[in-house]
KOLBABA-206200 format. One record per residue (C-alpha): residue in three letters; x, y, z. Coordinates in Angstrom, 1 decimal. Layout:
N
ATOM|r|u|v|w
ATOM|ala|X|Y|Z
...
//
This chain:
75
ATOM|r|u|v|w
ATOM|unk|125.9|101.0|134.9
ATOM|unk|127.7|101.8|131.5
ATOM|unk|130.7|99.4|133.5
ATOM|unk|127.8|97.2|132.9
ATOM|unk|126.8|97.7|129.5
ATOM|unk|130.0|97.5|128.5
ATOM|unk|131.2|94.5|129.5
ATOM|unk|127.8|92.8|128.4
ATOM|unk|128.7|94.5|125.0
ATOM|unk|131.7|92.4|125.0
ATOM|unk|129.9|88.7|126.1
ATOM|unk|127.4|89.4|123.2
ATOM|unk|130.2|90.2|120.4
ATOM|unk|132.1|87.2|121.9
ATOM|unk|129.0|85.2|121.3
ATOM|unk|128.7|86.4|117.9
ATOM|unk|132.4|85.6|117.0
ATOM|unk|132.3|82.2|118.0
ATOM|unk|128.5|81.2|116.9
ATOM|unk|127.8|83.6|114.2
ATOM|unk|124.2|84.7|112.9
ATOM|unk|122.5|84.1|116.3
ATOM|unk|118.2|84.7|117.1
ATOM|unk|118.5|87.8|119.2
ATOM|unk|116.5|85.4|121.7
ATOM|unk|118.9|83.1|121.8
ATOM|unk|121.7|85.4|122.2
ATOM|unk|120.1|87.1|125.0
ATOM|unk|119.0|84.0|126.9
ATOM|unk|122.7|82.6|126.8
ATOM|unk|124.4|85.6|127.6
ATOM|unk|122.0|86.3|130.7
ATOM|unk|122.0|82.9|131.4
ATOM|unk|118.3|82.3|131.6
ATOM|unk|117.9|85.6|133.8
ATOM|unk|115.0|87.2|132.4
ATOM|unk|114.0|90.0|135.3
ATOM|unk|113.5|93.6|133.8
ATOM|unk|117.0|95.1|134.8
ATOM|unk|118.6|92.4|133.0
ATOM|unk|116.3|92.9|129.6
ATOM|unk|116.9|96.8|129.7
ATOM|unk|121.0|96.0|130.1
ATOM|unk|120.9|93.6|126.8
ATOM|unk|119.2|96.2|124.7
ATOM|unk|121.0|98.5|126.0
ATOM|unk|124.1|96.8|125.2
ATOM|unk|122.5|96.0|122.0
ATOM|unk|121.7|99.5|121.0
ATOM|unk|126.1|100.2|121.9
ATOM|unk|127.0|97.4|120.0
ATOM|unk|124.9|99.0|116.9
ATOM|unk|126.3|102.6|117.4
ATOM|unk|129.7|101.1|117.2
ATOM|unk|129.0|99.7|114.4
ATOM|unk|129.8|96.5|115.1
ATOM|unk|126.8|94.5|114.4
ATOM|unk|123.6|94.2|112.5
ATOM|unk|120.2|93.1|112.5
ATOM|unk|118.2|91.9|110.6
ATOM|unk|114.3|90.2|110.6
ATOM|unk|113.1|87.1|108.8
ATOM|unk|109.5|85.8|108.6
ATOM|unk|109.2|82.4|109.2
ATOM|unk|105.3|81.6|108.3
ATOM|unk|103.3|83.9|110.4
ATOM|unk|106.6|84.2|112.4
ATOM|unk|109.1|87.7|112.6
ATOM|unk|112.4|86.8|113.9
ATOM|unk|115.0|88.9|114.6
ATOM|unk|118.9|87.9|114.1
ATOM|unk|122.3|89.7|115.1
ATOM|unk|125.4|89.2|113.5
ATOM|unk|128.5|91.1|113.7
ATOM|unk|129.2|93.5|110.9
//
């Protein structure tokens, strides 16, 4: 399992480095490909939560009208 969140650490900072400032939603539906069962969703955040102890991201929310969104972006 940490194998796991590991390497889906890495897809997600890729991501990042090539796209930038990315909607966490976004992020997480093109690293999981559209795979949205539980497992999956506790692995991203999961990952998430690494990259952030690493410190090598942050977050950040922005309301759009009645809108909160939430972006990542490497640090």
């Amino acid at each position: 399992m940490k194998f796991e969140i590991g390497r889906l650490a890495g897809e997600i900072w890729h991501f990042l480095k090539e796209n930038g400032r990315a909607d966490i939603n976004q992020v997480k539906k093109d690293v999981l490909h559209g795979n949205s069962e539980s497992g999956s969703n506790i692995m991203f955040f999961s990952s998430i939560g690494w990259l952030l102890k690493e410190n090598k991201i942050v977050i950040c929310e922005e309301r759009e009208g009645t809108t909160l969104k939430t972006f990542i972006s490497l640090k």
